[in-house]
C-alpha positions as CSV (number, residue, x, y, z in Angstrom):
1,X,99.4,25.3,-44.4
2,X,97.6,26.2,-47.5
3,X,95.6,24.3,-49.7
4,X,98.9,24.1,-52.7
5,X,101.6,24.2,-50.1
6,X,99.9,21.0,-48.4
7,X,98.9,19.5,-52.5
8,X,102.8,20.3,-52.8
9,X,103.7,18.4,-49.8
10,X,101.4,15.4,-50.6
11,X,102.8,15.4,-54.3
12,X,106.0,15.0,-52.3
13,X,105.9,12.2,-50.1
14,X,103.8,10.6,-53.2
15,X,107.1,10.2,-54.8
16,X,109.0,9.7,-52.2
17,X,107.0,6.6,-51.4
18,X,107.2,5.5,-55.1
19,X,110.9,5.7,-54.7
20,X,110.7,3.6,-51.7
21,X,108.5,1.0,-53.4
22,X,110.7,0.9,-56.4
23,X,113.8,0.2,-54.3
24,X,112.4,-2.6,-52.0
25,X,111.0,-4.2,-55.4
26,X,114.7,-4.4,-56.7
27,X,116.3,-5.7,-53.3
28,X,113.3,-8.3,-53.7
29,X,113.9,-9.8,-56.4
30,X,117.9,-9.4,-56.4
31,X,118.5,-12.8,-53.6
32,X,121.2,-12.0,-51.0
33,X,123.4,-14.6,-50.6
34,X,124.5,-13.5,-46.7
35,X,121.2,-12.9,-46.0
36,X,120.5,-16.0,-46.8
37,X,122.8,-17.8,-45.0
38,X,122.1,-15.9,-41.5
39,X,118.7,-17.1,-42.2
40,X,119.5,-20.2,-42.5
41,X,121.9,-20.2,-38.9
42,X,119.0,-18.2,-37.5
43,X,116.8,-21.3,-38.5
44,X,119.5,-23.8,-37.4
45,X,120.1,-21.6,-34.0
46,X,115.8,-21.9,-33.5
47,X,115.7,-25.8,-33.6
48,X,118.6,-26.1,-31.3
49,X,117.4,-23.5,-29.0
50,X,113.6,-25.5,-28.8
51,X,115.8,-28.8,-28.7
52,X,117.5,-27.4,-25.2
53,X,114.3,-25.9,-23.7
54,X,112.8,-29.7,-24.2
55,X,115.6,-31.3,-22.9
56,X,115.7,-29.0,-19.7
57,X,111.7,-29.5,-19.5
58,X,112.1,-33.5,-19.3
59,X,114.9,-32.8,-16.5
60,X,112.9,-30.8,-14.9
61,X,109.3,-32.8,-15.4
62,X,107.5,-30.3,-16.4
């Protein structure tokens, strides 16, 4: 590759990266209600799941 075609390609993925940048930055700070809420189940799914794994470790004695 020559020395513009490869400054060209750079220039390139500089701006595509910017684009990506700008567009997490906006999903950021706009909150997402359903994500939200499957992070909340996800946390709710978590305790439960440690809550079992205890109770199975005290049956078993371990």
């Amino acid at each position: 590759m020559t020395d513009e075609r490869l400054a060209f390609a750079i220039r390139r993925l500089d701006r595509a990266l910017a684009r990506v940048e700008a567009a997490s930055a906006r999903a950021a700070a706009k909150p997402d209600p359903e994500l939200a809420r499957l992070m909340q189940r996800h946390e709710r799914l978590r305790d439960r799941t440690k809550e079992a794994i205890a109770s199975l470790d005290r049956l078993i004695g371990a």
